[in-house]
N, C-alpha and C positions, 0 to 999 in steps of 0.2 A: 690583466687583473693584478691590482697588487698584492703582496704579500707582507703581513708582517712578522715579527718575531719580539721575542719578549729576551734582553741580552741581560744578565744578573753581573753586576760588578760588588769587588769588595773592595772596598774604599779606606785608609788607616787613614780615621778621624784623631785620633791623637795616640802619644806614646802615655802610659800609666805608669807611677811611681817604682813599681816592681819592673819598669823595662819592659813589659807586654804592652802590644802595641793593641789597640780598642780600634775594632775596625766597623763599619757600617753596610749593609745591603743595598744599593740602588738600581732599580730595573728602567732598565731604557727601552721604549718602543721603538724597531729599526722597520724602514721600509725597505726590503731587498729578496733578492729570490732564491737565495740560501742559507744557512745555517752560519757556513765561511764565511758570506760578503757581511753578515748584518755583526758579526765581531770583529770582523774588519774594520768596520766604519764606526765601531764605538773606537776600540784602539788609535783610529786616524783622527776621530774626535778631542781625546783626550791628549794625542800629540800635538794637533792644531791650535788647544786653547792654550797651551804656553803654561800651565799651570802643574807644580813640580809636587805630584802626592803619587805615593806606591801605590798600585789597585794593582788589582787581577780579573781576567774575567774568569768568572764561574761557572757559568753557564748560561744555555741559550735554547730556545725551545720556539715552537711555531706560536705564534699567540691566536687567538679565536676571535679576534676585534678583525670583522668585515671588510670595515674602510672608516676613514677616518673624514669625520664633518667639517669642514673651518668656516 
């Protein structure tokens, strides 16, 4: 049965005049059977696309979504 999880990243959408950096919330849905593996695979995601922005992950919690339809 799978498992999902809801992974919170913070994203710096751009730097502001004053040098504070404006950042954004994005929540990914991971399929995996721990809390570790499903910020793993964001991390491994964001190293795979090649695309060079600071993030952080924030946090990561089991999500209540069943399974998922396609």
């Amino acid at each position: 049965m799978s498992k999902f999880f809801e992974v919170t990243v913070e994203v710096v959408v751009a730097t502001l005049k004053n040098g504070k950096d404006k950042k954004a919330k994005e929540i990914y849905l991971v399929d995996a059977q721990s809390v570790t593996e499903a910020e793993s695979r964001v991390v491994k995601d964001f190293e795979d696309s090649g695309v060079q922005i600071d993030y952080k992950v924030s946090g990561a919690k089991e999500s209540r979504v069943l399974r998922v339809i396609e």
